[in-house]
N, C-alpha and C positions, 0 to 999 in steps of 0.2 A: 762666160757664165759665172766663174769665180769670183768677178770684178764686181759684181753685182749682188753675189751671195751674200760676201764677206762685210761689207756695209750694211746690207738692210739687216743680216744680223744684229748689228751691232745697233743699230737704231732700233729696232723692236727688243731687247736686250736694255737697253739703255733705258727708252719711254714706255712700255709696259710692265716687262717683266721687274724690275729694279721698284719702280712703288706700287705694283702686286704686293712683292715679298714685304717690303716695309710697311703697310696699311696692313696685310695680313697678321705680320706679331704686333702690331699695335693693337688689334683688335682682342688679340688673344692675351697680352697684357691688362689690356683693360677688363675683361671678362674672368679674370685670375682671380681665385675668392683671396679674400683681403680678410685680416684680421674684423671682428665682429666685438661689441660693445660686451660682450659674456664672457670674449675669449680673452679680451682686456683686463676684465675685472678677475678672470681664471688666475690672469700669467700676474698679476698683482698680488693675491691671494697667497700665490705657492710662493712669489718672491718675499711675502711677510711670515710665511710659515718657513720658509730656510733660513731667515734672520735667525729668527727665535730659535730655532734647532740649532742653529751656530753657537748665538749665545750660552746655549743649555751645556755643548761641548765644552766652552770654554771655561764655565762654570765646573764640572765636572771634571775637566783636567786639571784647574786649579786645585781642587781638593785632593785632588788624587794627588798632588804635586805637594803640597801640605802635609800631607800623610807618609809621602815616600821620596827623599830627597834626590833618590840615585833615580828618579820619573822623570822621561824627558819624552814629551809628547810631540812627536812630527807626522800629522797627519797631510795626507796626500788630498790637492785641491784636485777640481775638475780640470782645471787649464794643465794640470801637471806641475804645479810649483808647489812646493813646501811649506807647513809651516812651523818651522823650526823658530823653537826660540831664542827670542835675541841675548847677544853675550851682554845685557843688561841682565837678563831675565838669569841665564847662568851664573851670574855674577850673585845674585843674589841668593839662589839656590845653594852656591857653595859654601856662603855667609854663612848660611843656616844652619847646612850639614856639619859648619865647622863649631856654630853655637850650641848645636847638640851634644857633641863628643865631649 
């Protein structure tokens, strides 16, 4: 009786159930809501109003950086990197502080 189990399992296993399951999340993939023409122009929108708010920062640490030599701005990104200015940018910050004295 085993001898006979153990195979037809394996063929109803193999030829049913195996492209059940596969046509099943195919199905459920394709019926996934997908990004929409609105939600395009949305994540567009927010991606050109975080430019501009970047640039406003960098604007505003510059002055503050102009104002106050010992200023050194390292603000913390989303991905978790730094951004620390370059020993270009230092270098010239100490110029300054050294043209003032």
């Amino acid at each position: 009786m085993e001898d006979i189990f153990v195979p037809g399992f394996v063929i109803v296993t193999l030829f049913i159930g195996l492209p059940w399951l596969i046509l099943h999340y195919m199905t459920k993939w394709k019926t996934a809501p997908t990004l929409t023409s609105n939600d395009e122009a949305l994540l567009d929108e927010l991606y050109q109003l975080a430019r501009r708010l970047e640039d406003r920062m960098e604007t505003v640490e510059r002055l503050v950086a102009s104002d106050n030599p010992d200023f050194r701005h390292h603000r913390q990104l989303a991905d978790g990197t730094s951004t620390a200015p370059s020993p270009l940018d230092e270098l010239e910050q100490l110029k300054a502080s050294r043209a003032r004295r």
